[in-house]
N, C-alpha and C positions, 0 to 999 in steps of 0.2 A: 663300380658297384656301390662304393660309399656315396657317392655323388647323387646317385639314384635314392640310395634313402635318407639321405640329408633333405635333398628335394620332397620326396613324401614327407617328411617330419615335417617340414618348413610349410606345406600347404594344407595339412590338418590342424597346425596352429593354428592358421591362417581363419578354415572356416570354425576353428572351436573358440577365436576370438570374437568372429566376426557376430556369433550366439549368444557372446557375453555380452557385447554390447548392446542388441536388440533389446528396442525396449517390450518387458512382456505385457504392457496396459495400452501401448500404439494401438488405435483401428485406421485401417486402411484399405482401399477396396482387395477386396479378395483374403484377406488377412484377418484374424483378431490376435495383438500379439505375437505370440509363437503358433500359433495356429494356422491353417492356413487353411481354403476352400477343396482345396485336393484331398484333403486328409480323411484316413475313415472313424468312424466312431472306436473300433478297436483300438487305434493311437490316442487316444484319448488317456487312457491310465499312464500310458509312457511322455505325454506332453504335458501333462497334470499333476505328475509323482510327487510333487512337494505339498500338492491338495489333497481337500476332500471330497472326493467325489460320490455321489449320493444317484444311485440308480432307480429312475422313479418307471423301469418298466412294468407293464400288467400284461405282459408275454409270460406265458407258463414255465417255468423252465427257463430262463433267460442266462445267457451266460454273457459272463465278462460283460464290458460295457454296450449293451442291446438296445433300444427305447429310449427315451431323454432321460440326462441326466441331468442331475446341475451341482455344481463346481463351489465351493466353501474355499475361501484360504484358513490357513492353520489357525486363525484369529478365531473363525468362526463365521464369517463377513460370505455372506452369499455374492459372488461373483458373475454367475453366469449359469445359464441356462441351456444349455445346446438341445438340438430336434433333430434327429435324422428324418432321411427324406425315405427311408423304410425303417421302420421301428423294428422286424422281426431278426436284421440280419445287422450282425457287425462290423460289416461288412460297405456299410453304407453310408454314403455321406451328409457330414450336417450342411440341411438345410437352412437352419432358421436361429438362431442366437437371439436370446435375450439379455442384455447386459443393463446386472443391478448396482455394480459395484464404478464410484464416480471417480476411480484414478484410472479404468479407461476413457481415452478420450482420444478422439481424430486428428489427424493432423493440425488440422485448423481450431483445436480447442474444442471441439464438442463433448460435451460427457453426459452422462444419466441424470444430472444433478440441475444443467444448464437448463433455460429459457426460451421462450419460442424467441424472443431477442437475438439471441448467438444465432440462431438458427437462421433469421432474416439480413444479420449480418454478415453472414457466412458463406451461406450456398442460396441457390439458386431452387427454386419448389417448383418442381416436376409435373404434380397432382396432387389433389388433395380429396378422396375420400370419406362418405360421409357414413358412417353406421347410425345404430340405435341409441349408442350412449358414447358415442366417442368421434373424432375424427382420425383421420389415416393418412400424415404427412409425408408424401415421399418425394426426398431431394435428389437433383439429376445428377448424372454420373456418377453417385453413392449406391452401394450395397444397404445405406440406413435407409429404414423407413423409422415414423415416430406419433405414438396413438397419442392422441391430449383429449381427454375429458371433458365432454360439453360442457362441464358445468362452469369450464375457464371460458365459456362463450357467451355474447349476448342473449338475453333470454327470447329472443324470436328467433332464434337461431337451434337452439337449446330441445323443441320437440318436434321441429318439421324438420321430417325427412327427406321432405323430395329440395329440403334449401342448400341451395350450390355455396358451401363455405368459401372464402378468399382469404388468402395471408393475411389481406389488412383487416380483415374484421378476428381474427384470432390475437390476443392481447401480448405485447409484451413480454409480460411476467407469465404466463400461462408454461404450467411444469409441465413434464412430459409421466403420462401413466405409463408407456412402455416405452423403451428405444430398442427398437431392434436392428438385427441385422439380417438379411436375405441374400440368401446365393441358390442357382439355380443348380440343377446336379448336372452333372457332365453326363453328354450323351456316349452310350459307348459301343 
């Protein structure tokens, strides 16, 4: 019997080590830090506890974490943005992440702060997306997609819509107005 919870003790070390070392600003597909694509909005207060969390639903009545929130550390520093893929229920999982704060970063060094540069250095561009006032960068076999601001584009490029953007005509230096992250919900 001691043997048996020697063993137990020994393997919850094991995984409350293994949560210490994680790092909580890593993205990675299916991931942000401690977070993961499984998770429902309601884990959100229990994976955030040392944050602040700011509930921006317009559900009437909304309880616990319902609608997007977005994520402060104790500094003050907006970190993150989370989006369920149903706003009414807690129940639900995030969709769509926006990440403001640049000590996360991907495996490969990508973060909020980084260049269309890292990005052509990095990974491989999937599609590129044209709106009204932005383009919509999405890199393959990432969860990121990443919007840049026409105004980082050549000016013929800058008010026709129907113009098919390419890597090489978006600049270098060209920042990123969002970086997101997208996961689709589990069918169930």
């Amino acid at each position: 019997m001691m043997k048996k919870i020697l063993f137990i003790a020994g393997i919850s070390m094991a995984f409350v080590q293994c949560g210490k070392d994680s790092d909580p600003y890593l993205i990675k597909n299916g991931a942000v830090g401690n977070f993961s694509k499984e998770m429902k909005m309601k884990q959100v207060d229990s994976i955030f506890s040392n944050d602040s969390i700011v509930k921006l639903s317009s559900v009437k009545g909304a309880i616990g974490t319902q609608g997007e929130v977005e994520i402060y550390d104790k500094d003050g520093s907006k970190l993150l943005l989370l989006s369920p893929n149903d706003e009414s229920s807690p129940d639900s999982e995030i969709t769509n992440i926006q990440v403001f704060d640049p000590r996360y970063k991907t495996e490969k060094g990508l973060t909020p702060a980084s260049t269309f540069k890292d990005v052509k250095a990095n990974y491989t561009i999937d599609n590129i997306q044209t709106t009204i006032n932005s383009v919509v960068v999405f890199l393959k076999d990432s969860d990121i997609y990443l919007t840049i601001d026409k105004k980082n584009l050549p000016e013929e490029l800058r008010y026709n819509m129907d113009a098919k953007v390419e890597a090489t005509q978006i600049p270098d230096e060209a920042k990123f107005k969002y970086f997101m992250i997208g996961w689709e919900p589990s069918s169930k």
